[in-house]
N, C-alpha and C positions, 0 to 999 in steps of 0.2 A: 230721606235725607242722607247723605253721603256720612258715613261713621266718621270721617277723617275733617267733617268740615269744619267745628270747631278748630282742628289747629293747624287747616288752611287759613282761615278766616277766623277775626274776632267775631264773634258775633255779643253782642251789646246790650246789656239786661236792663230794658225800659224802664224799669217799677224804682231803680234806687241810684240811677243818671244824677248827679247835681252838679250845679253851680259853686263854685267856693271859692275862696281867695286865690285858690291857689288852681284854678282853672277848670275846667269841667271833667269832673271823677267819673272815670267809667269802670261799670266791673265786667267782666264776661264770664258766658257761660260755659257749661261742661256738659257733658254727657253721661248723664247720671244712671241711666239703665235704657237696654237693648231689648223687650217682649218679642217683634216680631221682627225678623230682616230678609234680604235677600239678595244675589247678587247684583248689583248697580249695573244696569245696562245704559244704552244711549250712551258709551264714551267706549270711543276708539284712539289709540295712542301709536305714534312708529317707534315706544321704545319697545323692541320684544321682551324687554324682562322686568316691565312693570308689571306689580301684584294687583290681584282681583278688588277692585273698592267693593264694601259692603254699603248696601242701602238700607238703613231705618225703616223702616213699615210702620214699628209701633214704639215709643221709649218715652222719653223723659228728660230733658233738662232741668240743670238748675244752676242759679247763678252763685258763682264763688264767695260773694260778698255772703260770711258768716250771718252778720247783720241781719242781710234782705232775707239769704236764702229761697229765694220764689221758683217753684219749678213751673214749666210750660212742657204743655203735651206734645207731643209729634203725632200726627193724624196722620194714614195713608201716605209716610213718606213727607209732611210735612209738617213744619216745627210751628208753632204758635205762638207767635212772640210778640204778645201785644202786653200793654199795663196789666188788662184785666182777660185772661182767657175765656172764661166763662159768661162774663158778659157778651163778649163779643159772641159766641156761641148759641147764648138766647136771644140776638138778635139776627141770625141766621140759624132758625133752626131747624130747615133742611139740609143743613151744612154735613151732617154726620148719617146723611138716611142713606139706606142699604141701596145698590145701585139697581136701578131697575130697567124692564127692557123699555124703549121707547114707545111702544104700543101700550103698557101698560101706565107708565105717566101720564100719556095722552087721556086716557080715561080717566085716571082720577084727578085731573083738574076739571074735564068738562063740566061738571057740578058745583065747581067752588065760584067763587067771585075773585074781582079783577086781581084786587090786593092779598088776595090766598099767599101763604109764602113759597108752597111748592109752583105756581104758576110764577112769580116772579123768578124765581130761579131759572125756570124752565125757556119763560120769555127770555132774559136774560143770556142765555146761554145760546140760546138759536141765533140771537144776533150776532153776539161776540163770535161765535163759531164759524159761521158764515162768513164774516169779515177776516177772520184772519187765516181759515184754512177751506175757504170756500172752492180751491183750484183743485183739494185733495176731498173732496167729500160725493158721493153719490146718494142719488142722483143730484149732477151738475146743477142742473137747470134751477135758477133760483133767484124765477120774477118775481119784482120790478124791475131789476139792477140793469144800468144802462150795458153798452158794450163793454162793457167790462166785466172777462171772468168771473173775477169776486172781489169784494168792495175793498180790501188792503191792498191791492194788487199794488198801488204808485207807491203807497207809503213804505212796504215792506221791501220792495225793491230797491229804494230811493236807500233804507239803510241799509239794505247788505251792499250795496255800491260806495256807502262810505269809509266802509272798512273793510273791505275785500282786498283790496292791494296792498295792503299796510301790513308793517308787520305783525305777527302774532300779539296778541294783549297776554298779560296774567290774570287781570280780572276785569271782568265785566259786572257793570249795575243794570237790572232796568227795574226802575220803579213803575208800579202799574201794571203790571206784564201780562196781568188777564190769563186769557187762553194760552201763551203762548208760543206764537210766531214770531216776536220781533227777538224773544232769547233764539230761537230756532235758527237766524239768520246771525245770531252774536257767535256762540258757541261756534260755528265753522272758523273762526279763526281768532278764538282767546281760548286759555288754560281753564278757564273757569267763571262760566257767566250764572250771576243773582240774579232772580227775580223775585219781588216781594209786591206783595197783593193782599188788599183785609179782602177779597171775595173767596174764601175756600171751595164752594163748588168751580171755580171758576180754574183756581189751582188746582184743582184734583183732576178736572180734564184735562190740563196743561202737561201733568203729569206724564198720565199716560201716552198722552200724543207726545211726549217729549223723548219717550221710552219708544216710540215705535210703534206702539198698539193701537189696531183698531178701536177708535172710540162710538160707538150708535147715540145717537141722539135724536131730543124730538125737535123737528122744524118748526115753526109755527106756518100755518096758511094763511087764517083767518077767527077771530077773535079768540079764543080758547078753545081751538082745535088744531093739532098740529097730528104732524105725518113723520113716519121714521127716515130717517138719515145716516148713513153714515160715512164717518171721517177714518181714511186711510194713510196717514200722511209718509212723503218720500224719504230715505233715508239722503243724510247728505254724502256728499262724492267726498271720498278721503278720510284723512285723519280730522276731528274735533274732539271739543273740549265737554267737559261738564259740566251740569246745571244743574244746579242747586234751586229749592224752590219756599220761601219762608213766606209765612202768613204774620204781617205787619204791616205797620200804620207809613204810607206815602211819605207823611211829615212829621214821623219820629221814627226811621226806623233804624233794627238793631246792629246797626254797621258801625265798626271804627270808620272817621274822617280821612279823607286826603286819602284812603286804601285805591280807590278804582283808576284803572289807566281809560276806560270809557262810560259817561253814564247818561242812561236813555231813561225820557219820560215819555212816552207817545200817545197824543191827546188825554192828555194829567191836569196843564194848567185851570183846565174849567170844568174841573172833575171834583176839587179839594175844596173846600172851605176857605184856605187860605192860600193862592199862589203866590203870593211873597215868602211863604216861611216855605214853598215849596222849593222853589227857586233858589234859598239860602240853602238850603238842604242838598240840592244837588252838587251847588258849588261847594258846598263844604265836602261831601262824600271823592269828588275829583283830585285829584292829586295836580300838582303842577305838571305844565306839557301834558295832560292828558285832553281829552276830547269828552266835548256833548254833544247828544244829538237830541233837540227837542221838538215836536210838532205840537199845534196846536190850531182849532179854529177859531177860538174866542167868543167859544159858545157861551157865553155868561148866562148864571139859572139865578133866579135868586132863596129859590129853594137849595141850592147843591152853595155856592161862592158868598160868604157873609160881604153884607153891604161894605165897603168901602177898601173891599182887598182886590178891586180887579186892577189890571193891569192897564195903564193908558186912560182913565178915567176922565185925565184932565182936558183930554182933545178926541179920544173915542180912539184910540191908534194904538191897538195894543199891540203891534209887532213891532212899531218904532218904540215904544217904549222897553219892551223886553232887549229889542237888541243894543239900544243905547244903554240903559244899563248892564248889561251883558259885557260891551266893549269898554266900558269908564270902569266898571268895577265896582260902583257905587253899592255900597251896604253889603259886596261881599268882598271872599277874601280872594279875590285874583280879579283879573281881568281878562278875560276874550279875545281872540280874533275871528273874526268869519271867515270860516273858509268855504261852504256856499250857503243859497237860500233859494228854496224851490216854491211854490202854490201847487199840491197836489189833491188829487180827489180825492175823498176819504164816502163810501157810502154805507149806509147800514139798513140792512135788509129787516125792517120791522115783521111784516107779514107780506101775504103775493099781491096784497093790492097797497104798501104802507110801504115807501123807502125814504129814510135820511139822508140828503145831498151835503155833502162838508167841503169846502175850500181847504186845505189845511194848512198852516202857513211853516213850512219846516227849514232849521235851519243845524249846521252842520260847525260847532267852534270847537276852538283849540283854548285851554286855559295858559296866557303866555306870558302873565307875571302877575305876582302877588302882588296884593295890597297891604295896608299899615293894619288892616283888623284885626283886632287879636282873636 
């Protein structure tokens, strides 16, 4: 974590947020101790006589509210800013194991079962890896997958084309950010892109590949045996921005409103429990005249999306339903314009005989006036 991001960025103490007369109290936090650091790589700048950023490694927050006082851990460079840290922690509790070689993972899952935690991880991680940095990873080759390189190739392209010509941002969101790639293509042209994710193995890869380093990993082949891999990712051409990486909740997370000039969810809506109060969440984090860019296939689970939150229910049409509300404005605080709308592939590499085909229906607005919500 960037030493200085606190007072870039508010960042927003989940645990003691309310409601009150007088409108929603937020307190932020501080940076309450430094254990381990080092210097912050991944950010290059054309001022010559900006100072070195320090990177967090190991510390401590806590929130200023006397009150609350709650401190959160910073893990591996990332902050932990959820209600409960520790909960969240024993429900990922491969989250914090010592990193091991691929070869060695591979073997101590071959003896567990399906819902082992280190094999979820591991599965986990071979997909998402593969999909979003599958052009930088050797060996290439990584049947099913149709003609195409590797399974992000439309989506990730699709956004660094949205904001490639535009001017520089100050701050970028992406919720969901996973492994990685879609800040990878933010950062080349904003001061400072977020991304926040409850998966911290999934942040801690993102990390390093965000930093430039070699990440090994295990691939999966076939049922609970995978083969090593590794991920080499390019450095980008020029001057960009920093990235910041917080471990929080999609739909609460530790952000002042209205701060972002762009915010990204990239297949989120049918990922959450709730896409309406996702959806409210984005639009509120956007500032006026800034940009979203959302994708989504409208995979509805009913294990993952509680009954009665999907989007478009009433006619089965969930992208006319998202972008009609999007452009009326309805139940949020601005209103939209489209400025485009694409159908791209989106696939995900399960194992060499198992791939996920996705539609993904992504669309590209501008927030271009407020509404009366308070």
């Amino acid at each position: 974590m960037l030493a200085e991001l606190p007072a870039l960025l508010p960042l927003i103490c989940p645990r003691c947020a309310v409601l009150s007369a007088r409108g929603r109290e937020l307190w932020t936090l501080s940076l309450e101790t430094i254990f381990v650091s080092e210097p912050a790589l991944g950010l290059s700048t054309s001022d010559p006589g900006a100072s070195e950023s320090l990177d967090v490694v190991e510390g401590i927050l806590r929130c200023e509210n006397a009150v609350c006082g709650q401190r959160f851990p910073i893990v591996d460079g990332i902050p932990i800013v959820v209600r409960d840290p520790a909960q969240l922690l024993c429900g990922q509790p491969m989250a914090l194991a010592t990193s091991l070689q691929p070869e060695t993972l591979a073997l101590l899952v071959q003896g567990a079962t399906d819902d082992a935690p280190l094999f979820r991880v591991l599965e986990h991680l071979s997909i998402y890896l593969d999909a979003h940095w599958g052009d930088c990873a050797q060996p290439q080759k990584s049947q099913p997958l149709s003609s195409q390189m590797w399974g992000g190739q439309a989506l990730f392209t699709a956004l660094h084309a949205a904001f490639s010509s535009a001017p520089p941002a100050r701050l970028c969101v992406e919720l969901g950010c996973g492994v990685g790639r879609g800040l990878d293509q933010l950062r080349r042209n904003s001061s400072l892109s977020i991304g926040v994710d409850l998966h911290l193995p999934a942040l801690r890869a993102a990390r390093r590949l965000l930093r430039g380093e070699a990440l090994p990993f295990s691939r999966r082949t076939l049922g609970r045996y995978f083969e090593p891999a590794t991920i080499q990712p390019r450095a980008p051409s020029g001057p960009y921005g920093a990235v910041a990486l917080i471990c929080g909740d999609a739909l609460d997370p530790p952000l002042a409103p209205e701060t972002a000039e762009r915010v990204v969810a990239l297949n989120l809506l049918d990922s959450v429990s709730q896409p309406p109060q996702l959806l409210s969440v984005l639009d509120g984090l956007c500032m006026l005249g800034g940009e979203l860019f959302l994708a989504s296939p409208y995979s509805w689970q009913t294990s993952v999306v509680a009954e009665g939150a999907r989007l478009g229910e009433s006619n089965g049409d969930a992208g006319q339903a998202l972008r009609s509300q999007l452009q009326t404005g309805l139940g949020l605080r601005g209103a939209y314009s489209l400025l485009s709308q694409s159908d791209l592939l989106w696939e995900l590499r399960r194992d060499a005989r198992s791939l996920h085909r996705y539609s993904v229906d992504a669309l590209h607005l501008r927030k271009s006036s407020s509404t009366d919500l308070a």
